[in-house]
C-alpha positions as CSV (number, residue, x, y, z in Angstrom):
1,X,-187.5,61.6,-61.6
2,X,-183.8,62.1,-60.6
3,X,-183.7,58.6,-58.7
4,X,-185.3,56.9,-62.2
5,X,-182.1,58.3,-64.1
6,X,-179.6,57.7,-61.2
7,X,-180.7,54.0,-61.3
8,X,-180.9,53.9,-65.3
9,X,-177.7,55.4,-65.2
10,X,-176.4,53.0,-63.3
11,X,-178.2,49.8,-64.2
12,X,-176.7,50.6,-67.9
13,X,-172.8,49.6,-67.4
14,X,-173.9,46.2,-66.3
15,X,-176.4,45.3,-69.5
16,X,-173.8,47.0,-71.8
17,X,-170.3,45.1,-70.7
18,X,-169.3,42.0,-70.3
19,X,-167.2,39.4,-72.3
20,X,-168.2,37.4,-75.1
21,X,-169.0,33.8,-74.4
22,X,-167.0,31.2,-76.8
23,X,-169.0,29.5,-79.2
24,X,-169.8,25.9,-79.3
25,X,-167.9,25.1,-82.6
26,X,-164.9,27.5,-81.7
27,X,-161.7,25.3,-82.4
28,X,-160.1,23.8,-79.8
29,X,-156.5,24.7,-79.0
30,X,-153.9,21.5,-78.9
31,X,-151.0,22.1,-76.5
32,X,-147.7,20.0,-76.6
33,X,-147.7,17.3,-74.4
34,X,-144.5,17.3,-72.4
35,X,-143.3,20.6,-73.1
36,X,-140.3,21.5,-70.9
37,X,-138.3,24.8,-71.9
38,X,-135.1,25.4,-69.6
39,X,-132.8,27.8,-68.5
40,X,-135.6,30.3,-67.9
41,X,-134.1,32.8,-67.1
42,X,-131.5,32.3,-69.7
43,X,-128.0,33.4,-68.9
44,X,-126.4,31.9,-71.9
45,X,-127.1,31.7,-75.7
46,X,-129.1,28.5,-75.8
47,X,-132.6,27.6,-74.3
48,X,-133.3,23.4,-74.4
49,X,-136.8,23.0,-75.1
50,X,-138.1,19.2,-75.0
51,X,-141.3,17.0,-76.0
52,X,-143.2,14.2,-75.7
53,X,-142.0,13.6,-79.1
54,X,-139.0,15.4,-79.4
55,X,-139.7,16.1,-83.2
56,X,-139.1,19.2,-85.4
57,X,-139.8,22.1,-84.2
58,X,-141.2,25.5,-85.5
59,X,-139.9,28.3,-83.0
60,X,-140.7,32.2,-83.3
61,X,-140.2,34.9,-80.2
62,X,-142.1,38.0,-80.5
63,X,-140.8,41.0,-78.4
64,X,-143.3,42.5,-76.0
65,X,-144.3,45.2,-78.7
66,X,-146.1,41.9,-80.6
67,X,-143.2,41.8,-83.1
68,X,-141.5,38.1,-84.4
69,X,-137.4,38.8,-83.3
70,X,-136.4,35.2,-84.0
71,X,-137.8,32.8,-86.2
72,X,-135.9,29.1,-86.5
73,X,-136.8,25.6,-87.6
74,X,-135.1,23.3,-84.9
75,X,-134.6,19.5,-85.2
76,X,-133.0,18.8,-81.7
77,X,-133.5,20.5,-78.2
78,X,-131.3,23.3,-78.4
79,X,-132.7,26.7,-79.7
80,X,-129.7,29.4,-80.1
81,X,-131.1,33.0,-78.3
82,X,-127.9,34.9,-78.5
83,X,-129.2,37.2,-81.8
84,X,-131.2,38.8,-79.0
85,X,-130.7,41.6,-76.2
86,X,-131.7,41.0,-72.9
87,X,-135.2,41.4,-72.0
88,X,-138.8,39.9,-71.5
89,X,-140.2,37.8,-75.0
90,X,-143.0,35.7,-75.6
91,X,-141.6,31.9,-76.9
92,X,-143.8,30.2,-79.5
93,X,-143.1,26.0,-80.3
94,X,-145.3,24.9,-83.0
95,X,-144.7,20.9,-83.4
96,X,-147.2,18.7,-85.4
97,X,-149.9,21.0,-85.4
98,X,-149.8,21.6,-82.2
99,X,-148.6,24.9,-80.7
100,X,-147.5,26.0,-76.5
101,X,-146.9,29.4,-75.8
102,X,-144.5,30.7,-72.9
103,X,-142.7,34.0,-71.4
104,X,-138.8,33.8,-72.3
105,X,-136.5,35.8,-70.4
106,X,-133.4,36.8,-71.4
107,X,-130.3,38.3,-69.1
C-alpha cells in the first residue's frame, strides 16, 4: 500500500505541470527588420537605434520593476537617455506595427 501512494505521489507532479501549448490562431509577433541599437552599454546620453526603414519611431523603456521611465516619439536615429540613472532597462521600438524588444544598459 505504501509503494501505491509513494508512486501516486510521485507520478502526480508530472500530470499536474507543464506549460501551456500556443494555440493555432495565437497572433503572430512581427519583429523589425534591421533593427540595430548602439552604444550598448551606453556611456553617453544618446542611444542610435536604426531600421530597415528608418521611419518614425515609438520608443518606451521600462525599469526592471515593469515600470515605462521614458516614453518618446523619434523621427531620426538618435534616442536621448540622459533623463535616466544608470542601470539595467528593457528598450521597446514600435515602428509600423511592428515592435523589437531589447536589454538597455545604462552607465
Amino acid at each position: 500500500m505504501k509503494k501505491i501512494y509513494f508512486v501516486l505521489l510521485m507520478a502526480l507532479p508530472l500530470f499536474t505541470s507543464g506549460q501551456e501549448l500556443p494555440s493555432a490562431d495565437s497572433k503572430e509577433v512581427n519583429e523589425l527588420q534591421g533593427f540595430k541599437m548602439y552604444p550598448n552599454p551606453v556611456y553617453g546620453s544618446e542611444v542610435y537605434i536604426t531600421t530597415a526603414s528608418n521611419g518614425n519611431k515609438g520608443i518606451k523603456v521600462y525599469d526592471v520593476f515593469g515600470e515605462i521611465v521614458l516614453t518618446d516619439r523619434i523621427a531620426t536615429n538618435t534616442l536621448n537617455v540622459s533623463p535616466l540613472v544608470p542601470g539595467v532597462y528593457v528598450l521597446q521600438v514600435t515602428e509600423q506595427g511592428s515592435t523589437m524588444t531589447r536589454k538597455l544598459v545604462i552607465k
